[in-house]
C-alpha positions as CSV (number, residue, x, y, z in Angstrom):
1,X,-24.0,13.5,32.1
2,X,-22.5,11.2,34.6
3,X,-18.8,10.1,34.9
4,X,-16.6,7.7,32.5
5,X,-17.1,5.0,35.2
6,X,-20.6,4.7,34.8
7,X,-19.8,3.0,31.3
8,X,-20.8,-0.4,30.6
9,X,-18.8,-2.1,27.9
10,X,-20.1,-5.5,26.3
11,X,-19.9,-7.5,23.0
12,X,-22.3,-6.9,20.1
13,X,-22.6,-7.9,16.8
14,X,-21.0,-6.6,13.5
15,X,-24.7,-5.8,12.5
16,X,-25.1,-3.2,15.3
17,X,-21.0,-1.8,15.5
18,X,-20.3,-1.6,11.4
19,X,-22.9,1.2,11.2
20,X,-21.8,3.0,14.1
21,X,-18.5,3.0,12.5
22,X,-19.4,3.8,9.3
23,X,-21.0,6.6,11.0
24,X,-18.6,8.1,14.0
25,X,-14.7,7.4,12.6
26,X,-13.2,10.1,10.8
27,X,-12.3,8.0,8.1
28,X,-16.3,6.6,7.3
29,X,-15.0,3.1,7.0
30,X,-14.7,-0.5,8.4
31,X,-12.5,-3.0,8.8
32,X,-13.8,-6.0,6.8
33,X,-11.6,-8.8,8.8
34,X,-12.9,-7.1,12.2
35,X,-14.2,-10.3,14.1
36,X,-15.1,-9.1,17.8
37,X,-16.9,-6.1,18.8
38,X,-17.2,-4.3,22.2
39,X,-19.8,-1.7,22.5
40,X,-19.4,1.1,25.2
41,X,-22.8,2.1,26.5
42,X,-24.4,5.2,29.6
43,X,-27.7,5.1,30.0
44,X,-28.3,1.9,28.1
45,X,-27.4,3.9,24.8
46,X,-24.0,3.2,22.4
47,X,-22.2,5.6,22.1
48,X,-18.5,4.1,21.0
49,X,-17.4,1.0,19.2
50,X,-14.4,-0.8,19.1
51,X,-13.5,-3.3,16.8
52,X,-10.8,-6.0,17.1
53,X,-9.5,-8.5,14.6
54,X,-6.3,-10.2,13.0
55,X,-4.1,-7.8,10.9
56,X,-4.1,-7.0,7.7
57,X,-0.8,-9.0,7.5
58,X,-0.2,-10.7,10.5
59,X,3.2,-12.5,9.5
60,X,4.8,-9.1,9.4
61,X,3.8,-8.3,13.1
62,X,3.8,-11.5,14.7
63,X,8.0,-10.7,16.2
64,X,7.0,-8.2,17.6
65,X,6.4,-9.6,21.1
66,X,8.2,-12.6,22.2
67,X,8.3,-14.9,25.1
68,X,11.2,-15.8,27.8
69,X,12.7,-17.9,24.7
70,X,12.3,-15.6,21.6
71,X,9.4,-17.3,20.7
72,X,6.5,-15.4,19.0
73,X,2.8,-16.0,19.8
74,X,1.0,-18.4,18.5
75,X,-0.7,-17.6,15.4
76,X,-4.2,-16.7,16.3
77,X,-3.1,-15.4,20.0
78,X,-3.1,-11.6,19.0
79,X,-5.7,-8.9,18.0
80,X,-5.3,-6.0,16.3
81,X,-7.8,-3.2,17.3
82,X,-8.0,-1.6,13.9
83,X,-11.3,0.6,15.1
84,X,-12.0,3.2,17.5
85,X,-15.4,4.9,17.0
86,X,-17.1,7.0,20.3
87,X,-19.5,9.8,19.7
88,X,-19.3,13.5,21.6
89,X,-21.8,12.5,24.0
90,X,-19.6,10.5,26.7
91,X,-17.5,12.2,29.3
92,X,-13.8,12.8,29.8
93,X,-11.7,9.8,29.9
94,X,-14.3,7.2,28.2
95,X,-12.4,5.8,25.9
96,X,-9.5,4.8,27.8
97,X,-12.0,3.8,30.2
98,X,-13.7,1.4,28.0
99,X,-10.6,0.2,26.4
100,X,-9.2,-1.1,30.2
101,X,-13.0,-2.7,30.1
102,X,-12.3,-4.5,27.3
103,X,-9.0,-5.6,27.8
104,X,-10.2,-7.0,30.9
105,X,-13.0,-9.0,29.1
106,X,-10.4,-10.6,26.4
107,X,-7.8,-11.5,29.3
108,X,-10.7,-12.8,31.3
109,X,-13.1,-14.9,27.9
110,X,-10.3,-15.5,25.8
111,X,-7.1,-16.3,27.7
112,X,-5.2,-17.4,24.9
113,X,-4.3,-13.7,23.2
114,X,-1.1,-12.3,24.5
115,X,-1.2,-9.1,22.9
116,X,-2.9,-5.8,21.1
117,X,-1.6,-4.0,18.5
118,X,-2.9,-0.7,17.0
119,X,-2.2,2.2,15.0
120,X,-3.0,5.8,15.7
121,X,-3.2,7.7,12.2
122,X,-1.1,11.0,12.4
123,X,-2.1,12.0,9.1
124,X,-5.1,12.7,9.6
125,X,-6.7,12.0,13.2
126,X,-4.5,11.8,16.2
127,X,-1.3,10.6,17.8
128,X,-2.6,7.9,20.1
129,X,-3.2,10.2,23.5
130,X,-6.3,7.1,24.3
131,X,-3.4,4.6,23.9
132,X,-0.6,5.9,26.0
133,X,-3.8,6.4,28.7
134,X,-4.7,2.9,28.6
135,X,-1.3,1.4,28.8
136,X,-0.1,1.0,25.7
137,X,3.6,1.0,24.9
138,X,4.5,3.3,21.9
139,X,7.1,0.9,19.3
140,X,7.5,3.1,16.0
141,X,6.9,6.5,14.3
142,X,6.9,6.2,10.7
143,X,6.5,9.2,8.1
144,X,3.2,7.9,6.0
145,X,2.4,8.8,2.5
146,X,0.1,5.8,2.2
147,X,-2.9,7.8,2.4
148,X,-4.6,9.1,-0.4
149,X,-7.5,12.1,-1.2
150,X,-9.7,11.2,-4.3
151,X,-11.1,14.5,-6.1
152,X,-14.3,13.6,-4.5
153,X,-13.1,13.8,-1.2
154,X,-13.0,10.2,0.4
155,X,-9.6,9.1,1.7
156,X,-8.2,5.4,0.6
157,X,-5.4,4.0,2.8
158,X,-2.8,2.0,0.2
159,X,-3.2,-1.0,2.4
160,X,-7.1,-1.4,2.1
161,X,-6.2,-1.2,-1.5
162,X,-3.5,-3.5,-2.1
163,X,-5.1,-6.3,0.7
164,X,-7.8,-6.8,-2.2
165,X,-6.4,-5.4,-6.0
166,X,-8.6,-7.1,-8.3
167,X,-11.9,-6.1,-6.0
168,X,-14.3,-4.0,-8.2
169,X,-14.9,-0.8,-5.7
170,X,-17.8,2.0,-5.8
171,X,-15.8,4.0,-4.7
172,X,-13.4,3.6,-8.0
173,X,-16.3,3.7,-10.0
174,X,-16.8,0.5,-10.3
175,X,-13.3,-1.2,-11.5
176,X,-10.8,-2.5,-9.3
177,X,-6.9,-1.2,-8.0
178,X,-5.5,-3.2,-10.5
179,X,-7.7,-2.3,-13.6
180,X,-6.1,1.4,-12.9
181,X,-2.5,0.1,-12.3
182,X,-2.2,-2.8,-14.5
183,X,-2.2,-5.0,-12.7
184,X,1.1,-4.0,-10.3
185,X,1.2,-2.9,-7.0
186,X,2.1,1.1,-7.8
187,X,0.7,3.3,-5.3
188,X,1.9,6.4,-7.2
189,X,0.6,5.3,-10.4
190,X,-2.8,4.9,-8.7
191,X,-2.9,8.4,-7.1
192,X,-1.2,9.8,-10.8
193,X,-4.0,8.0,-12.5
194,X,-6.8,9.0,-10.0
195,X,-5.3,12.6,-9.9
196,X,-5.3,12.0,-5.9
197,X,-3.6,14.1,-3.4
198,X,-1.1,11.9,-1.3
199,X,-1.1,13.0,2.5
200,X,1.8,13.3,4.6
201,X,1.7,12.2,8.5
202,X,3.0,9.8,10.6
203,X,1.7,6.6,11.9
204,X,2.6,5.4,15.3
205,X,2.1,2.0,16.2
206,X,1.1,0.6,19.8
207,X,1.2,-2.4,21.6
208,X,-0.2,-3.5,25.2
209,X,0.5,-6.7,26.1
210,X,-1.9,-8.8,28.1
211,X,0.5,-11.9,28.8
212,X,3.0,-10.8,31.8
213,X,4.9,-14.3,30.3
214,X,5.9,-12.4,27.0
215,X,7.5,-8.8,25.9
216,X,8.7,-6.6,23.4
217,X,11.1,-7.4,20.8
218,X,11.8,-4.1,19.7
219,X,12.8,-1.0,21.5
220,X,9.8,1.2,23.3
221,X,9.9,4.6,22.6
222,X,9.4,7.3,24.6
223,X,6.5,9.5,24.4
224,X,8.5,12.4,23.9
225,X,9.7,11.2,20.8
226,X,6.5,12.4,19.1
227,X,7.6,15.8,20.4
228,X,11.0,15.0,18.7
229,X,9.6,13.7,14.9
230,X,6.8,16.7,15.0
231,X,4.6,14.1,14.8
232,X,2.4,15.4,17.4
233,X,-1.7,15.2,16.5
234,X,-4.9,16.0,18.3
235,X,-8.3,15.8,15.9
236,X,-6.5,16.3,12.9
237,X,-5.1,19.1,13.6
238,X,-1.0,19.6,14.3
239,X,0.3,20.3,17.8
């Protein structure tokens, strides 16, 4: 196996990364408004995906990186990297590896985004250990109970539900978020209905900002401040 520089990281289409998604992240899903994908390849194989695209709700994000004036980004000058899927077969320190790739290759082909954001999920997979390598400035910790186990096992994030109520889902057997709430946003009367467990974590949110012309609104944390909210999460497992 050779080192985490030998890497190669290049775009490739949603046809090739959605699959290797669906297949490598914990959670078995994509991100349906994920636009541009990098591929991290040794040996000429893929072994990781990540997946970039506007957020979910971008006006609620959008302050919190400003320029010299208080003025936020333009509208479509941020990204969101809402997936993160590498398999065991690369070698220590690929994936903060291929995310300093890839950061490189959106400052360098599209010059006009000023900022990431992402998400580590403390509930269930880690605390953002790839993040804080690649440069990534921790912003929040927030107690989640957002998540949600169906009896069948698959995990629903309230988000993914509520950004589409009325969609008919397989995974609901066929009706949509709405049918089982009547029509109201009511995450507990979903997971009551469903007879889902709700799980309890954290999500931390990240930022790494590409444009030296703009900065943080909001206070950075410390690292240690995961220490402090025993929000602390390697695999899925506590630490």
């Amino acid at each position: 196996m050779g080192s985490a520089k030998e890497i190669s990281v290049k775009v490739i289409p949603a046809n090739i990364a959605r699959p290797f998604v669906k297949a490598h992240h914990y959670s078995g899903k994509v991100v349906n408004n994920s636009k541009l994908h990098f591929g991290a390849f040794l040996d000429g194989r893929l072994h990781g995906v990540m997946s970039f695209g506007p957020p979910m709700d971008k006006s609620k994000v959008l302050g919190l990186v400003v320029d010299a004036n208080g003025n936020t980004a333009p509208w479509n000058d941020m990204l969101e990297l809402n997936r993160m899927a590498f398999d065991d077969v690369l070698p220590k320190n690929s994936e903060s590896r291929a995310i300093a790739v890839a950061v490189r290759l959106i400052r360098k082909y599209a010059p006009n985004i000023k900022w990431i954001l992402s998400f580590a999920d403390g509930t269930q997979c880690g605390d953002g250990t790839i993040y804080r390598a690649s440069g990534f400035k921790l912003t929040d910790i927030r107690g989640n109970k957002n998540t949600a186990r169906l009896p069948d096992g698959s995990v629903l994030h309230k988000m993914t539900l509520e950004s589409n109520p009325t969609q008919k889902r397989a995974d609901l057997g066929g009706v949509s978020y709405y049918d089982i709430t009547g029509g109201r946003f009511d995450f507990s009367g979903f997971c009551k209905a469903m007879k889902a467990d709700v799980l309890e974590g954290f999500q931390l949110r990240y930022i790494k900002i590409i444009d030296p012309k703009y900065h943080l609104s909001v206070p950075e944390l410390p690292f240690s401040a995961i220490r402090d909210r025993g929000a602390g999460m390697y695999k899925g497992e506590k630490r």
